[in-house]
C-alpha positions in Angstrom: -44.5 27.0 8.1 -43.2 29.1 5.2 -39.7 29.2 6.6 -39.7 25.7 6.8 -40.7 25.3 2.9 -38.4 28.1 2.0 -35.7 26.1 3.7 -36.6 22.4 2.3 -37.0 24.7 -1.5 -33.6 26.6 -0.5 -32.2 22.6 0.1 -33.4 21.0 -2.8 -31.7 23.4 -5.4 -28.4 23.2 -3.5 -28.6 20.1 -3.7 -29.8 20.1 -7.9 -27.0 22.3 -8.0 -24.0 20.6 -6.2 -25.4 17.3 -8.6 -25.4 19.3 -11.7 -21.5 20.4 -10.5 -20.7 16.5 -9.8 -21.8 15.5 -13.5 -20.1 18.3 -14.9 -17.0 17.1 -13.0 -17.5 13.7 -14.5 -17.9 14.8 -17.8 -14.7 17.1 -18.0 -13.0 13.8 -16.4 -14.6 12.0 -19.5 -13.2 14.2 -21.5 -9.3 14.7 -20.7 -9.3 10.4 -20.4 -10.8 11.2 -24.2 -8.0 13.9 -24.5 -5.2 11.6 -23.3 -6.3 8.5 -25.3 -6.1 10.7 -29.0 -2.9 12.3 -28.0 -1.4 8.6 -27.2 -3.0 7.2 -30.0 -1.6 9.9 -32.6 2.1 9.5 -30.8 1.9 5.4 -31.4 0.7 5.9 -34.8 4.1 8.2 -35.4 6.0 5.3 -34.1 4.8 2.6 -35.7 5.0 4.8 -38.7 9.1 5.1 -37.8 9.4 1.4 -37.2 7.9 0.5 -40.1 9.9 2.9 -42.4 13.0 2.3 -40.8 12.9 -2.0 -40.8 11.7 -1.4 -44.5 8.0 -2.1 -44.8 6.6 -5.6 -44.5 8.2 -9.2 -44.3 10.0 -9.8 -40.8 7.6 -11.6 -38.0 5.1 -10.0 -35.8 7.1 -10.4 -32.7 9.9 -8.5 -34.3 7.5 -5.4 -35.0 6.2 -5.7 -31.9 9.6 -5.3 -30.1 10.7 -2.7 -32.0 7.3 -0.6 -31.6 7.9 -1.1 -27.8 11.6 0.0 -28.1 10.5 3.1 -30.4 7.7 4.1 -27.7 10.5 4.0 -24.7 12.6 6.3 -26.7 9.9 8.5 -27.0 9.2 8.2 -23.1 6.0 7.3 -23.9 4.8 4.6 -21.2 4.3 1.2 -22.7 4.3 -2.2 -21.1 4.5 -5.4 -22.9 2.6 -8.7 -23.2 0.6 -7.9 -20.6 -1.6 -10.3 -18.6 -5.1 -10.0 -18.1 -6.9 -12.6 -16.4 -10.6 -14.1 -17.7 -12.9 -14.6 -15.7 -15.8 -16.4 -16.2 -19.2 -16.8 -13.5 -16.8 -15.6 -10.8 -14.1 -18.6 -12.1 -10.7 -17.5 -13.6 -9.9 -19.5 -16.5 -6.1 -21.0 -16.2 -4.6 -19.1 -18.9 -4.8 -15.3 -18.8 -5.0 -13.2 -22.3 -1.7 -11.4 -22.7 -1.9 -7.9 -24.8 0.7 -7.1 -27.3 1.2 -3.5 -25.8 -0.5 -1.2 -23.4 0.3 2.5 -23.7 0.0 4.9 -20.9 -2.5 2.5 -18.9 -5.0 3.4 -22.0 -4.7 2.1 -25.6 -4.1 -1.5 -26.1 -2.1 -2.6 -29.1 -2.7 -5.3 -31.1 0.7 -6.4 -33.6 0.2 -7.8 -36.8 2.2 -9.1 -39.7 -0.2 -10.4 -42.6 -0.6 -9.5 -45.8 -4.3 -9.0 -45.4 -6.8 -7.8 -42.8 -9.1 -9.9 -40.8 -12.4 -8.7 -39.1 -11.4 -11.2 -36.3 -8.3 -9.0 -35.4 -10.7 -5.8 -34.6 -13.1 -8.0 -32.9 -10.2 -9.6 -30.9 -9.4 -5.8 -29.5 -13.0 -5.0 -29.2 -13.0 -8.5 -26.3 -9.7 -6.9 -24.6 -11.3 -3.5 -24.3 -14.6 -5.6 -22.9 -12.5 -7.2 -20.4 -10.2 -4.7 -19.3 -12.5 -1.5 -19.1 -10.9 0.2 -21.8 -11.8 2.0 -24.6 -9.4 2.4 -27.7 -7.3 -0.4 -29.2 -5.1 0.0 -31.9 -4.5 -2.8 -34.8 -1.5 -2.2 -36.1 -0.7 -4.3 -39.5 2.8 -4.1 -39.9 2.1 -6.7 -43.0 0.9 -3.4 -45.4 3.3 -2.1 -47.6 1.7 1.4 -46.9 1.2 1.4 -42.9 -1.8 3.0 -42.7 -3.3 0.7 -44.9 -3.2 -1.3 -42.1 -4.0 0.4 -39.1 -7.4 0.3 -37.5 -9.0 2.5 -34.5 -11.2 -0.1 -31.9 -13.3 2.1 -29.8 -15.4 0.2 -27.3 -18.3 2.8 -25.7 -18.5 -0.2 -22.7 
């Protein structure tokens, strides 16, 4: 009868123990995704910074930044696809016309391309939806409408 407890007590702390290893797993996996995101996002931030300096501050249309920003990102080799589709779905029904992200860097950050001359709440909460839908969880506003940049740049994060 003891052996038997010693083995069922011997059991249950391997298997505490090989749990306690999986979550400690996750949470390192947690953390390089983390990693990854804040290196991209600092290496976006330095491009948009370059596009805006070098097409001279605000005044063109969005869809000009946005092209360039792309452009600027492939010379970098940073991975970045554009106007990507994402479908909607609601109560298991996907709505006809899919949302379509400005830019998606390295599978991660989305990016959101404005041209205005001021900032709207609606353009963060607009991210915050796209990082709802797609299971992401930073967004990037970029505000290519400031005469100072980072004036108009704004971190989503969405905690899902």
């Amino acid at each position: 009868m003891n052996l038997l407890f010693y083995w069922m007590k011997k059991k249950t702390l391997l298997l505490k123990k090989a749990a306690d290893l999986m979550i400690k797993a996750e949470s390192q996996n947690l953390e390089d995704s983390e990693k990854i995101e804040n290196i991209l996002s600092k290496q976006i931030i330095a491009a948009a910074i370059e596009v805006h300096h070098i097409l001279g501050g605000p005044g063109l249309l969005e869809n000009l930044y946005e092209d360039a920003l792309y452009y600027e990102l492939k010379l970098r080799n940073i991975p970045v696809q554009s106007q990507v589709q994402v479908p909607v779905v609601y109560k298991n029904y996907t709505v006809r016309d899919p949302m379509r992200l400005d830019l998606l860097v390295g599978d991660k950050v989305i990016i959101e391309v404005k041209a205005t001359e001021k900032d709207h709440a609606i353009y963060k909460a607009q991210v915050l939806t796209y990082l709802r839908l797609t299971g992401l969880k930073l967004g990037l506003v970029i505000n290519f409408g400031q005469s100072r940049l980072m004036d108009g740049l704004s971190k989503v994060v969405s905690n899902l």
